[in-house]
C-alpha positions in Angstrom: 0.0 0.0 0.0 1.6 3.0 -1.1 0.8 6.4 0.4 1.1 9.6 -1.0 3.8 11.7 0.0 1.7 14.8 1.0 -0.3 12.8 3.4 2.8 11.6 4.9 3.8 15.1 5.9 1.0 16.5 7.0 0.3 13.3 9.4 1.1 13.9 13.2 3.2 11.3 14.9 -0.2 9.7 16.3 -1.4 9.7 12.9 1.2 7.5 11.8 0.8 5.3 14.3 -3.3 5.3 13.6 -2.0 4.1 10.4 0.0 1.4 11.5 -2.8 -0.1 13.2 -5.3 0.5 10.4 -2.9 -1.2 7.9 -1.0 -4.2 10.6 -3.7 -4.7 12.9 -3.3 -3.9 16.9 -0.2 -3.5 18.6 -1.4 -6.1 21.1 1.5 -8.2 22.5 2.1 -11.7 20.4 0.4 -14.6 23.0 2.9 -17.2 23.0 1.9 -20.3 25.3 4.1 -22.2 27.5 3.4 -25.8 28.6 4.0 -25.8 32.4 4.4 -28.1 35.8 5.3 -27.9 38.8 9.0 -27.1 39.5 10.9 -30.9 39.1 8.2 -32.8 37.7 8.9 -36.6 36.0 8.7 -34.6 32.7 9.1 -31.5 31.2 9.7 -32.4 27.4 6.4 -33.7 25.1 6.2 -34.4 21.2 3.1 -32.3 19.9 1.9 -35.4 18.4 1.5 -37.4 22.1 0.2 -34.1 23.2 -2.5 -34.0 21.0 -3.5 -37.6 21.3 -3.4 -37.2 25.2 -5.5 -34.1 25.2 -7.9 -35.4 22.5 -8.4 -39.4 23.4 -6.7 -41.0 25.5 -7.1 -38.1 28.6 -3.8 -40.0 30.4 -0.1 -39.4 30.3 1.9 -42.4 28.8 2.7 -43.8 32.4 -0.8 -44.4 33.0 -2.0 -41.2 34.9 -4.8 -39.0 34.8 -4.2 -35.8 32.6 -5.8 -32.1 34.6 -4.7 -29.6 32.2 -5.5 -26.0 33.6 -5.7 -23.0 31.2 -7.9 -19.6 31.2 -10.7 -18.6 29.2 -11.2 -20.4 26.3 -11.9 -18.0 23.8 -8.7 -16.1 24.9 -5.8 -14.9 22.8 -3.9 -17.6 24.4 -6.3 -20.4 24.1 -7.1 -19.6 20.5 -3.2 -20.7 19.8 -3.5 -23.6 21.5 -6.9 -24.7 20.0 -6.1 -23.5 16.7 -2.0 -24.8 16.4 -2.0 -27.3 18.8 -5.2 -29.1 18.7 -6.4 -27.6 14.9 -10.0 -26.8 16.4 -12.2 -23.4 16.2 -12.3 -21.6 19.7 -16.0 -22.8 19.7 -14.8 -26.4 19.2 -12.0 -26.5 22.0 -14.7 -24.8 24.2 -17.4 -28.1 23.2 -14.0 -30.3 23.3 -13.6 -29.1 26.9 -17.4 -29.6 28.2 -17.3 -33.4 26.3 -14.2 -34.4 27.9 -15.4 -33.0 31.5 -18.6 -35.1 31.8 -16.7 -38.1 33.0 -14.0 -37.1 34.9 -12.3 -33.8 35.2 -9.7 -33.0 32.5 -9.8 -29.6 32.0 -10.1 -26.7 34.8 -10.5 -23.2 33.6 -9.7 -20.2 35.6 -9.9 -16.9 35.7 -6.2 -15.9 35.3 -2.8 -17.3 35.0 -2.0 -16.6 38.4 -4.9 -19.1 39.8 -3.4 -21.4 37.2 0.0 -21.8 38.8 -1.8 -21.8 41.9 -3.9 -25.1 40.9 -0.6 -26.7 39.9 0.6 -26.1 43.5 -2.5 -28.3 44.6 -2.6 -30.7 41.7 1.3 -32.0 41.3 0.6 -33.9 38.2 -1.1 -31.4 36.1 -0.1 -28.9 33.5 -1.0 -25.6 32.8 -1.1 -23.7 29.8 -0.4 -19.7 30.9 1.5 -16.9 29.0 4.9 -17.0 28.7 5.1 -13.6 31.0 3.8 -15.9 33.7 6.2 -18.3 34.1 8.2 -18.0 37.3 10.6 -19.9 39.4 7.8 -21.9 40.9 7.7 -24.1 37.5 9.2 -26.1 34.9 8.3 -25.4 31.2 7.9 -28.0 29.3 9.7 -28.3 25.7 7.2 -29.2 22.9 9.0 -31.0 20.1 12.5 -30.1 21.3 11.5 -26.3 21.7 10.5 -23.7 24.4 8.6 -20.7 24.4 10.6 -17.8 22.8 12.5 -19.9 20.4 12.7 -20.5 16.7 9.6 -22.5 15.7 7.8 -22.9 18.7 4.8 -24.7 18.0 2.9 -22.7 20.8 4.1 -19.1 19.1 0.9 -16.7 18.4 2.3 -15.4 14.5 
Protein backbone atom coordinates (compact mmCIF):
# COMPACT_ATOMS: atom_id res chain seq x y z
CA UNK A 1 0.00 0.00 0.00
CA UNK A 2 1.60 3.04 -1.13
CA UNK A 3 0.79 6.44 0.36
CA UNK A 4 1.07 9.57 -1.01
CA UNK A 5 3.80 11.73 -0.01
CA UNK A 6 1.72 14.82 0.96
CA UNK A 7 -0.30 12.77 3.37
CA UNK A 8 2.77 11.60 4.87
CA UNK A 9 3.80 15.14 5.87
CA UNK A 10 1.03 16.51 7.05
CA UNK A 11 0.30 13.27 9.39
CA UNK A 12 1.15 13.85 13.22
CA UNK A 13 3.24 11.27 14.86
CA UNK A 14 -0.18 9.74 16.34
CA UNK A 15 -1.42 9.71 12.92
CA UNK A 16 1.18 7.46 11.80
CA UNK A 17 0.79 5.34 14.29
CA UNK A 18 -3.25 5.25 13.65
CA UNK A 19 -1.95 4.14 10.45
CA UNK A 20 -0.02 1.41 11.54
CA UNK A 21 -2.82 -0.05 13.20
CA UNK A 22 -5.29 0.54 10.35
CA UNK A 23 -2.89 -1.18 7.86
CA UNK A 24 -1.03 -4.19 10.57
CA UNK A 25 -3.70 -4.66 12.94
CA UNK A 26 -3.26 -3.90 16.85
CA UNK A 27 -0.24 -3.46 18.64
CA UNK A 28 -1.45 -6.12 21.09
CA UNK A 29 1.52 -8.17 22.53
CA UNK A 30 2.14 -11.74 20.44
CA UNK A 31 0.35 -14.63 22.98
CA UNK A 32 2.91 -17.15 22.98
CA UNK A 33 1.87 -20.27 25.30
CA UNK A 34 4.09 -22.22 27.54
CA UNK A 35 3.43 -25.78 28.62
CA UNK A 36 4.05 -25.77 32.40
CA UNK A 37 4.41 -28.06 35.80
CA UNK A 38 5.33 -27.91 38.78
CA UNK A 39 8.98 -27.08 39.55
CA UNK A 40 10.86 -30.92 39.12
CA UNK A 41 8.24 -32.83 37.65
CA UNK A 42 8.91 -36.61 36.03
CA UNK A 43 8.72 -34.61 32.67
CA UNK A 44 9.15 -31.48 31.18
CA UNK A 45 9.71 -32.42 27.43
CA UNK A 46 6.43 -33.68 25.08
CA UNK A 47 6.18 -34.38 21.15
CA UNK A 48 3.09 -32.28 19.91
CA UNK A 49 1.85 -35.41 18.37
CA UNK A 50 1.48 -37.42 22.06
CA UNK A 51 0.16 -34.05 23.19
CA UNK A 52 -2.45 -34.04 21.02
CA UNK A 53 -3.51 -37.57 21.26
CA UNK A 54 -3.37 -37.20 25.17
CA UNK A 55 -5.47 -34.06 25.22
CA UNK A 56 -7.93 -35.39 22.51
CA UNK A 57 -8.43 -39.36 23.43
CA UNK A 58 -6.69 -41.05 25.54
CA UNK A 59 -7.05 -38.12 28.62
CA UNK A 60 -3.85 -39.96 30.36
CA UNK A 61 -0.06 -39.40 30.29
CA UNK A 62 1.90 -42.38 28.83
CA UNK A 63 2.71 -43.84 32.41
CA UNK A 64 -0.84 -44.43 33.02
CA UNK A 65 -2.03 -41.17 34.94
CA UNK A 66 -4.77 -38.97 34.77
CA UNK A 67 -4.18 -35.80 32.65
CA UNK A 68 -5.75 -32.10 34.59
CA UNK A 69 -4.73 -29.61 32.23
CA UNK A 70 -5.52 -26.00 33.63
CA UNK A 71 -5.66 -23.02 31.22
CA UNK A 72 -7.92 -19.61 31.24
CA UNK A 73 -10.75 -18.61 29.22
CA UNK A 74 -11.16 -20.39 26.34
CA UNK A 75 -11.93 -18.00 23.80
CA UNK A 76 -8.67 -16.10 24.87
CA UNK A 77 -5.81 -14.91 22.82
CA UNK A 78 -3.89 -17.60 24.41
CA UNK A 79 -6.33 -20.41 24.14
CA UNK A 80 -7.08 -19.61 20.52
CA UNK A 81 -3.20 -20.67 19.84
CA UNK A 82 -3.47 -23.64 21.53
CA UNK A 83 -6.86 -24.72 19.98
CA UNK A 84 -6.05 -23.53 16.69
CA UNK A 85 -2.03 -24.84 16.41
CA UNK A 86 -1.96 -27.33 18.83
CA UNK A 87 -5.18 -29.09 18.67
CA UNK A 88 -6.36 -27.60 14.94
CA UNK A 89 -10.01 -26.78 16.35
CA UNK A 90 -12.16 -23.40 16.21
CA UNK A 91 -12.29 -21.63 19.68
CA UNK A 92 -15.99 -22.78 19.68
CA UNK A 93 -14.83 -26.38 19.19
CA UNK A 94 -12.02 -26.52 22.00
CA UNK A 95 -14.72 -24.76 24.18
CA UNK A 96 -17.41 -28.06 23.16
CA UNK A 97 -14.00 -30.31 23.33
CA UNK A 98 -13.59 -29.05 26.89
CA UNK A 99 -17.40 -29.61 28.24
CA UNK A 100 -17.29 -33.44 26.34
CA UNK A 101 -14.21 -34.42 27.94
CA UNK A 102 -15.36 -32.98 31.51
CA UNK A 103 -18.64 -35.13 31.79
CA UNK A 104 -16.72 -38.11 32.99
CA UNK A 105 -13.98 -37.13 34.89
CA UNK A 106 -12.25 -33.77 35.24
CA UNK A 107 -9.69 -33.03 32.48
CA UNK A 108 -9.78 -29.58 31.99
CA UNK A 109 -10.13 -26.69 34.75
CA UNK A 110 -10.51 -23.19 33.62
CA UNK A 111 -9.67 -20.19 35.61
CA UNK A 112 -9.90 -16.89 35.72
CA UNK A 113 -6.20 -15.89 35.26
CA UNK A 114 -2.80 -17.30 34.96
CA UNK A 115 -2.04 -16.58 38.39
CA UNK A 116 -4.87 -19.07 39.78
CA UNK A 117 -3.37 -21.41 37.17
CA UNK A 118 0.00 -21.83 38.81
CA UNK A 119 -1.76 -21.85 41.89
CA UNK A 120 -3.87 -25.08 40.87
CA UNK A 121 -0.61 -26.75 39.86
CA UNK A 122 0.64 -26.10 43.50
CA UNK A 123 -2.47 -28.28 44.59
CA UNK A 124 -2.61 -30.73 41.74
CA UNK A 125 1.34 -32.03 41.29
CA UNK A 126 0.56 -33.94 38.23
CA UNK A 127 -1.08 -31.36 36.05
CA UNK A 128 -0.13 -28.88 33.55
CA UNK A 129 -1.01 -25.57 32.83
CA UNK A 130 -1.06 -23.68 29.83
CA UNK A 131 -0.40 -19.74 30.89
CA UNK A 132 1.46 -16.89 28.96
CA UNK A 133 4.92 -17.00 28.66
CA UNK A 134 5.06 -13.59 31.02
CA UNK A 135 3.81 -15.94 33.66
CA UNK A 136 6.25 -18.31 34.12
CA UNK A 137 8.21 -18.01 37.32
CA UNK A 138 10.60 -19.90 39.38
CA UNK A 139 7.84 -21.92 40.91
CA UNK A 140 7.68 -24.09 37.48
CA UNK A 141 9.18 -26.13 34.87
CA UNK A 142 8.31 -25.36 31.18
CA UNK A 143 7.89 -27.96 29.34
CA UNK A 144 9.67 -28.33 25.67
CA UNK A 145 7.20 -29.21 22.93
CA UNK A 146 9.00 -31.02 20.10
CA UNK A 147 12.49 -30.12 21.26
CA UNK A 148 11.53 -26.26 21.66
CA UNK A 149 10.52 -23.67 24.36
CA UNK A 150 8.63 -20.67 24.36
CA UNK A 151 10.63 -17.77 22.77
CA UNK A 152 12.50 -19.86 20.45
CA UNK A 153 12.67 -20.46 16.67
CA UNK A 154 9.64 -22.46 15.67
CA UNK A 155 7.76 -22.86 18.72
CA UNK A 156 4.84 -24.70 17.95
CA UNK A 157 2.94 -22.69 20.76
CA UNK A 158 4.12 -19.10 19.12
CA UNK A 159 0.92 -16.75 18.40
CA UNK A 160 2.29 -15.36 14.46
Amino acid sequence: MKIPRKLLSRMSRYGLVALAVIAFGSFAPAADVALVSLKNSRTAAVNSSDLVKIIKTTHKWSDGRDLLVVLTDPSSPEMRVVAEKLLSLTTGDFRRSIEAANRGRVVFVVVASDDEALKMLQSNPGAVALVNVYSINSSIDVWKIDGRLPLEHAYLLHSQ
